[in-house]
VEXDREN-2710 file (C-alpha; in Angstrom, 1 decimal):
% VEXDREN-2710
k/r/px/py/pz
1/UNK/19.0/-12.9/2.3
2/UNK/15.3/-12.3/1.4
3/UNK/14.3/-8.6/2.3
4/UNK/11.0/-6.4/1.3
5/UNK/11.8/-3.6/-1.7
6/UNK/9.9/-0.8/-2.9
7/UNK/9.9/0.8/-6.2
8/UNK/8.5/3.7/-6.4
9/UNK/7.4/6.9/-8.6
10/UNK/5.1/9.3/-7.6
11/UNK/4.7/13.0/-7.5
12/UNK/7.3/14.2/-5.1
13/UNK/10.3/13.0/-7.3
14/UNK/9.0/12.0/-10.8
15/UNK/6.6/15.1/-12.9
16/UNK/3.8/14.2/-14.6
17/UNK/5.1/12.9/-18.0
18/UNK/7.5/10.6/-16.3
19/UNK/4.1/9.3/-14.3
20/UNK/2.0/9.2/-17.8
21/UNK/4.4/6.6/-19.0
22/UNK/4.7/4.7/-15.4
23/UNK/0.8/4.7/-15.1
24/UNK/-0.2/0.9/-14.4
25/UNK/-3.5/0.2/-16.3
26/UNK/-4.8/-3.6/-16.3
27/UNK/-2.5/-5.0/-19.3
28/UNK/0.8/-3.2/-17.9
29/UNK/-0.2/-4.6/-14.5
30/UNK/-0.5/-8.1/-16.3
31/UNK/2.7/-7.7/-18.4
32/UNK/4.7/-6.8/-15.4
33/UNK/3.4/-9.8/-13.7
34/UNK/4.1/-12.3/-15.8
35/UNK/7.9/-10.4/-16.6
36/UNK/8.6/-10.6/-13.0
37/UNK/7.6/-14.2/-12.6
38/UNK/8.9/-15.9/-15.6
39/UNK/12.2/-14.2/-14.7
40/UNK/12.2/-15.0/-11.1
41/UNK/12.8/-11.6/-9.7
42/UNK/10.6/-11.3/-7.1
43/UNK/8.8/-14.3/-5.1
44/UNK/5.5/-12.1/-3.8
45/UNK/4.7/-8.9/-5.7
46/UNK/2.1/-6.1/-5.2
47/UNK/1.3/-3.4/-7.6
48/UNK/0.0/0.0/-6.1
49/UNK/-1.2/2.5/-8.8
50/UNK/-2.5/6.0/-7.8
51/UNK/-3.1/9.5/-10.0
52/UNK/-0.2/10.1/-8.2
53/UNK/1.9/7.2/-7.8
54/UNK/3.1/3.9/-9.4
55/UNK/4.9/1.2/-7.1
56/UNK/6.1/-2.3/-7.3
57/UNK/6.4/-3.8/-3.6
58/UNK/8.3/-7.0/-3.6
59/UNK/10.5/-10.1/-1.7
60/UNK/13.6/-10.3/-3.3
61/UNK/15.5/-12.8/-2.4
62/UNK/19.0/-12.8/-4.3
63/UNK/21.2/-9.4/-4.3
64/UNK/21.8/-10.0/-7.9
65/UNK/18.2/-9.7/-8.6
66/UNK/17.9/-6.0/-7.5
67/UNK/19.3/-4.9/-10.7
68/UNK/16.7/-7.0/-12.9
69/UNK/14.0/-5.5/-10.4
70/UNK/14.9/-1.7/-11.8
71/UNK/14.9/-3.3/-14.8
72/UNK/11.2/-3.8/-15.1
73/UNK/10.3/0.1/-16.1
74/UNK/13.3/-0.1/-18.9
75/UNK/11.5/-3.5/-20.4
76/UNK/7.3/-2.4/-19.4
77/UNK/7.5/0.9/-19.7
78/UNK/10.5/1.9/-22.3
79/UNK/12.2/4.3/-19.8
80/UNK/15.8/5.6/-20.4
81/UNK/18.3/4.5/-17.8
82/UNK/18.7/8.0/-17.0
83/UNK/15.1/8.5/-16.2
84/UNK/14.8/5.7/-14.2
85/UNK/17.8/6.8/-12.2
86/UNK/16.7/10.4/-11.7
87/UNK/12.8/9.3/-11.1
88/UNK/12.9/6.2/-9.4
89/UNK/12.8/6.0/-5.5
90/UNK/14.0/2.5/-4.0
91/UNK/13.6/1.3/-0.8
92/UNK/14.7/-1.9/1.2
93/UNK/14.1/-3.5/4.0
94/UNK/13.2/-1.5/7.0
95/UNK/12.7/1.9/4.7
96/UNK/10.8/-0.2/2.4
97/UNK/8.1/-1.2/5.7
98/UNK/8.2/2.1/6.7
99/UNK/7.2/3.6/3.7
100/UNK/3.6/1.5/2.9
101/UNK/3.0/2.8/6.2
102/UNK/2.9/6.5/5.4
103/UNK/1.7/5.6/2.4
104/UNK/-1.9/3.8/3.9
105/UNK/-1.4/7.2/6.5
106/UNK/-1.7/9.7/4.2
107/UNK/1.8/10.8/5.3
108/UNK/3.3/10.4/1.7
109/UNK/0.1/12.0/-0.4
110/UNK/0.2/15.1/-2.4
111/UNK/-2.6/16.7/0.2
112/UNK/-1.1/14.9/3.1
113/UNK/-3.8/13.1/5.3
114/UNK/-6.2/12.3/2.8
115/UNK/-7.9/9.1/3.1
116/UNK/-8.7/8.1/-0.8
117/UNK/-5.2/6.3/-0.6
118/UNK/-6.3/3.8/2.3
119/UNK/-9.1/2.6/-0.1
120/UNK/-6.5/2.1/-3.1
121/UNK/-3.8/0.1/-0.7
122/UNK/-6.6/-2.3/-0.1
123/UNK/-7.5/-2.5/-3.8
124/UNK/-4.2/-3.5/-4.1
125/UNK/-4.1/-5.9/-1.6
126/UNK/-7.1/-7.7/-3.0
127/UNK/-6.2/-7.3/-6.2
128/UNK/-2.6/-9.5/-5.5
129/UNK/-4.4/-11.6/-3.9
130/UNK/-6.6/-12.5/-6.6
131/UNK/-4.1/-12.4/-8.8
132/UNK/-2.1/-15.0/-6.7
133/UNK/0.9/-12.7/-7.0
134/UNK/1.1/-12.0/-3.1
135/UNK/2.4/-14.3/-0.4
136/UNK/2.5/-14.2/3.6
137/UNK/5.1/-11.4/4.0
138/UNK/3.7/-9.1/1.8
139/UNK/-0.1/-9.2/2.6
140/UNK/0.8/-9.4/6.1
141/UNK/2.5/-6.1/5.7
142/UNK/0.0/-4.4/3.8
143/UNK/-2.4/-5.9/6.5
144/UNK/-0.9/-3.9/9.0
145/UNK/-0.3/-1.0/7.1
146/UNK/-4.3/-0.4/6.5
147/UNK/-4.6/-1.3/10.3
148/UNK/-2.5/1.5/11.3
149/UNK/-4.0/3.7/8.6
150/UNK/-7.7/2.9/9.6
151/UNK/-6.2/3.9/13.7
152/UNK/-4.4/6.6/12.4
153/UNK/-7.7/8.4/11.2
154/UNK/-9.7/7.3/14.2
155/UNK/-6.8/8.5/16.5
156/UNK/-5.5/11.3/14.9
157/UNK/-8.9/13.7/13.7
158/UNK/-7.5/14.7/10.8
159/UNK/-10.6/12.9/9.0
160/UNK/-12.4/16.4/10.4
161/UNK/-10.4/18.9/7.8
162/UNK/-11.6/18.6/5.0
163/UNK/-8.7/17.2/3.0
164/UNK/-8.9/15.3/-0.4
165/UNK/-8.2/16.1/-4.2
166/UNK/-11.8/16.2/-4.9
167/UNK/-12.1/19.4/-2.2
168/UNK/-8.9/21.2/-3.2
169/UNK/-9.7/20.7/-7.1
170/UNK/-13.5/22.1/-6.5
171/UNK/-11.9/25.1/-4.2
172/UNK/-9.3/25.6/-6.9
173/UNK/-12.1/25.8/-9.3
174/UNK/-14.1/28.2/-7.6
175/UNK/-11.2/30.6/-7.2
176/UNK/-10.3/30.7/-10.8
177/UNK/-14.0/31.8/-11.9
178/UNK/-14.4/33.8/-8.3
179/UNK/-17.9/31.8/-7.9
180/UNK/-19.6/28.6/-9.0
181/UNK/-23.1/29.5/-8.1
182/UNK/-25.0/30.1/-11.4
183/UNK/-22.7/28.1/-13.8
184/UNK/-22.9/25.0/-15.3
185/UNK/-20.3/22.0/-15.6
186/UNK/-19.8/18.7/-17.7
187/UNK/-18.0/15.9/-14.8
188/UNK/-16.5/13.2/-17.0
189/UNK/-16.6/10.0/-15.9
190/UNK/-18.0/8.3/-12.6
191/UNK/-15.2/7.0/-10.7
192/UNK/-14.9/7.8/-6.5
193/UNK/-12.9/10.8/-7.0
194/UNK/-15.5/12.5/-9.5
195/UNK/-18.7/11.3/-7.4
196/UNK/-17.3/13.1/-4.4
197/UNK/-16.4/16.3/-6.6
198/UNK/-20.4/15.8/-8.1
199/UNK/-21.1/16.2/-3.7
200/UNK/-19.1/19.4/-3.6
201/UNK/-20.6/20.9/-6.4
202/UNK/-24.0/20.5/-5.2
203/UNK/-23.3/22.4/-2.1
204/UNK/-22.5/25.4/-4.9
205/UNK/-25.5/26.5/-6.1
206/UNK/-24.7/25.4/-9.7
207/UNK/-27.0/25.8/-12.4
208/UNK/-26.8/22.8/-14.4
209/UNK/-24.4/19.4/-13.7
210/UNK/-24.0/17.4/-17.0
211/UNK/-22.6/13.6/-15.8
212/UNK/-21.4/11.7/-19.0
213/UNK/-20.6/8.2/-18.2
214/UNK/-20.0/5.1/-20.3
215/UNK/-23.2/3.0/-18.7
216/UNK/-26.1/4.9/-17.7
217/UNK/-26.9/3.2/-14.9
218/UNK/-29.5/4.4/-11.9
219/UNK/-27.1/6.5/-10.0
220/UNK/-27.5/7.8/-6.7
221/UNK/-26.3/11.5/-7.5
222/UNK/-29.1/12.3/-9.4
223/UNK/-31.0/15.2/-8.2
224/UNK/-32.2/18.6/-9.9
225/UNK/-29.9/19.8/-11.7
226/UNK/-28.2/16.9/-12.4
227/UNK/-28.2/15.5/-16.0
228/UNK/-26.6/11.8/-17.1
229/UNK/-25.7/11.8/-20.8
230/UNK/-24.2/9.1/-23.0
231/UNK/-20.4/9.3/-22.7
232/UNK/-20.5/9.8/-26.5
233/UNK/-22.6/12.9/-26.3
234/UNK/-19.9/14.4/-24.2
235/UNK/-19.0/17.3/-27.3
236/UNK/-22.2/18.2/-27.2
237/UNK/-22.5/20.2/-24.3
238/UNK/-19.2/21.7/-24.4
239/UNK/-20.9/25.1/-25.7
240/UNK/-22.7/25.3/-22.3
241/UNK/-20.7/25.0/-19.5
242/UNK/-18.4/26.2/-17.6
243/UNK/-16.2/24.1/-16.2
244/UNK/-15.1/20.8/-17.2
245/UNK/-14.0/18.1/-14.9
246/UNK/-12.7/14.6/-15.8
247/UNK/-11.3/11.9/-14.0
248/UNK/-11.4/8.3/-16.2
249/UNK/-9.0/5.1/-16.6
250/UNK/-9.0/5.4/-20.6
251/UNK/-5.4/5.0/-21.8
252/UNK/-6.1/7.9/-24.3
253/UNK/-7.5/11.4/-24.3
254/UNK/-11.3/11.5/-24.0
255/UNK/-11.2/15.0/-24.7
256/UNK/-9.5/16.1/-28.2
257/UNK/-8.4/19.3/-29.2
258/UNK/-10.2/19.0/-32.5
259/UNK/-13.5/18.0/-31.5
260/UNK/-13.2/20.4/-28.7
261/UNK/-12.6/23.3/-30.9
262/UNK/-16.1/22.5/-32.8
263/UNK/-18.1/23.2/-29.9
264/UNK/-16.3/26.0/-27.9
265/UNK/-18.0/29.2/-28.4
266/UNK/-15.2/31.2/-26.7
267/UNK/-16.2/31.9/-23.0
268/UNK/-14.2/31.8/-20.4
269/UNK/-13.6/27.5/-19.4
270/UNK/-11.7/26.2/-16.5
271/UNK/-11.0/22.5/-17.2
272/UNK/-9.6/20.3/-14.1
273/UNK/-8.0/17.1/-15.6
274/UNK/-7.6/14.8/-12.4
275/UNK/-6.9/11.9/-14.3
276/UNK/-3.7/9.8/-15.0
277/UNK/-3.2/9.5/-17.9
278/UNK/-4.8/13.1/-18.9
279/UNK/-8.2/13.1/-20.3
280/UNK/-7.4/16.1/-21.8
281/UNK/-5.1/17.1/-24.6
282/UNK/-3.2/19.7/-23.5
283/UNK/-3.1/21.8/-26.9
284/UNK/-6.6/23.0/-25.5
285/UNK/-4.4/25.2/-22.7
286/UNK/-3.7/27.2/-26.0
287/UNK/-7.5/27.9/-26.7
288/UNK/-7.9/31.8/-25.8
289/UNK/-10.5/31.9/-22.6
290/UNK/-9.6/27.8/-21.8
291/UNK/-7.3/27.0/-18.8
292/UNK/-6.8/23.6/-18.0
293/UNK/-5.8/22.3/-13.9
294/UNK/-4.0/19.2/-13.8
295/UNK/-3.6/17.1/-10.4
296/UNK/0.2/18.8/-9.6
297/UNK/-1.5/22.2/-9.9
298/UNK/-3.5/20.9/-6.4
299/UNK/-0.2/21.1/-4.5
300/UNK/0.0/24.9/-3.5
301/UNK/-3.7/25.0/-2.8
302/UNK/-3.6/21.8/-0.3
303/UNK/-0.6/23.3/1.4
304/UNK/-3.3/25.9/3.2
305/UNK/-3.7/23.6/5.9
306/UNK/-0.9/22.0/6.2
307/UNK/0.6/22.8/9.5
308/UNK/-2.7/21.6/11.5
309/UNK/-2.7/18.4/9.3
310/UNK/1.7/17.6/9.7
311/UNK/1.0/18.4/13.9
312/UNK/-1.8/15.9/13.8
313/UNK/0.5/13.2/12.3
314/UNK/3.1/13.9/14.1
315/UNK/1.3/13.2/17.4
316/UNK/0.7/9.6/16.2
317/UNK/4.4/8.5/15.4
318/UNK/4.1/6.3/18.3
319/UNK/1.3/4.7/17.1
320/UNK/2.3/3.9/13.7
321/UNK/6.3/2.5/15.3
322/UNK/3.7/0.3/17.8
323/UNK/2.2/-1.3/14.6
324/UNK/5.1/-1.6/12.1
325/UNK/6.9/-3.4/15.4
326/UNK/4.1/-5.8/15.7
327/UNK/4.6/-7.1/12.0
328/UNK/8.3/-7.1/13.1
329/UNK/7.4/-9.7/15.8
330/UNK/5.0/-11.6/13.8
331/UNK/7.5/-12.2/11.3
332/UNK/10.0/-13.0/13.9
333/UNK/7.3/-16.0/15.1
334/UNK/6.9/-16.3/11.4
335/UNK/10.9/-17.7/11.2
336/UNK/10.7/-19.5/14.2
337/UNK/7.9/-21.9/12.9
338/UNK/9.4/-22.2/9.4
339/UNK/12.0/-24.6/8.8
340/UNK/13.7/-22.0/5.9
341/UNK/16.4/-20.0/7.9
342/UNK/16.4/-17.1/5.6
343/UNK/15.0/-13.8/6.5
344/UNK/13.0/-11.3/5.3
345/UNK/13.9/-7.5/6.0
END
């Protein structure tokens, strides 16, 4: 009987090396496609990768298959059957619904209610889509999942406390050097997360904001006190500032302990590393003066609020049962018009 799965790492039961070597880029994502198809384990696939989670949604339709389908992070990603066992979260059927659902919510984030993750659901939506990897049951579910998520947010409020990575790693920041007004910072990289950290930052009174992006294109962020350099001439400000924050897709460290070592001139450096893989090789942490934040370090902070944020979530339960039991009766109509007799759970 065909049924959805779920396969899932992320930060609440995998740390962040077992997520380095889980972390989808664009040839991973392709190899796990084609792996996937040419051994018939799943007939529509989608592939949601986050900083801080990797998951493989699914139809599978034989029992057998559910074996080959754990198999997928042995073959792609050269994990130990042991640390798939201990890192791995599956879910079928019902749990497996359920669970896209908090995920578009916010209910399943490391600073629970953020929206960021709505935005990435849909990415992956389109991006199976385009891909030709999805089918009816799957990008109806994932449908319905932003639907609820976009309500949930309207409904709920909690888009009014200010909750998102990009906040908590800014506030984090702040607390470690006591202020940012005066100092200066290098942001690495010009992805969603780092433009809205470039936002917060403004509103502190910094001295100098050195951007260093791969294309310099016109960008709307730049104001006084904001510099764009060449990705390349990254090193070269390191002797200035502060505070560095990065935040790429490189595969590979865009900040080396070597290079790094050249330019520091031994005051004190907070670095926040908010990417997946790190940007920053950790060896720096040893540098007297130099700490370095990494995106599970956010947890404790984002917990400040938590209490308002769960009591706002919990008031719209009902709404998110109303809309996973509309895709329940939409695939129910779904059955009824097909001549196949099998069922999807």
């Amino acid at each position: 009987m065909s049924r959805i799965v779920v396969a899932s790492i992320n930060f609440d039961n995998a740390d962040l090396n077992i997520r380095e070597k889980v972390h989808f880029t664009v040839k991973k994502k392709l190899e796990c496609y084609n792996f996937i198809k040419e051994n018939e384990i799943l007939s529509e696939i989608i592939i949601l990768s986050t900083c801080n989670r990797s998951e493989i949604y699914g139809v599978i339709e034989k029992n057998d298959k559910l074996q080959d389908f754990l198999k997928i992070f042995e073959t792609i990603f050269h994990l130990k059957p042991e640390e798939i066992y201990n890192n791995i979260e599956l879910k079928e059927g019902d749990e497996a619904i359920k669970h896209i659902f908090e995920v578009a919510g916010g209910f399943k984030s490391m600073v629970i209610g953020e929206d960021q993750i709505l935005g990435q659901v849909k990415d992956a939506y389109f991006e199976a889509l385009e891909t030709g990897s999805s089918g009816k049951f799957l990008n109806k579910l994932f449908l319905s999942a932003v639907t609820f998520g976009k309500k949930f947010r309207s409904c709920s409020g909690i888009s009014n406390i200010p909750t998102s990575v990009s906040s908590i790693g800014v506030k984090l920041l702040k607390n470690k050097l006591k202020t940012l007004q005066g100092k200066r910072a290098l942001v690495i990289g010009l992805g969603e997360m780092n433009r809205i950290i470039v936002k917060y930052l403004l509103n502190e009174s910094m001295d100098k904001i050195y951007i260093a992006n791969r294309t310099l294109r016109e960008i709307d962020l730049i104001t006084t006190g904001v510099e764009v350099i060449p990705f390349e001439h990254r090193y070269k400000v390191i002797h200035e500032v502060d505070v560095i924050i990065s935040c790429t897709s490189a595969p590979h460290f865009v900040i080396k302990s070597e290079e790094f070592n050249k330019k520091f001139k031994g005051k004190q450096m907070c670095i926040l590393d908010l990417a997946m893989p790190r940007d920053i090789e950790p060896t720096i942490a040893a540098i007297s003066g130099v700490e370095i934040i990494v995106i599970d370090d956010l947890k404790e902070l984002s917990n400040e609020s938590l209490n308002e944020r769960v009591l706002l979530m919990k008031g719209c339960n009902e709404l998110m049962e109303a809309e996973i039991n509309k895709y329940y009766k939409w695939r129910e109509l779904s059955f009824i018009k097909s001549t196949d007799n099998s069922s999807v759970g």
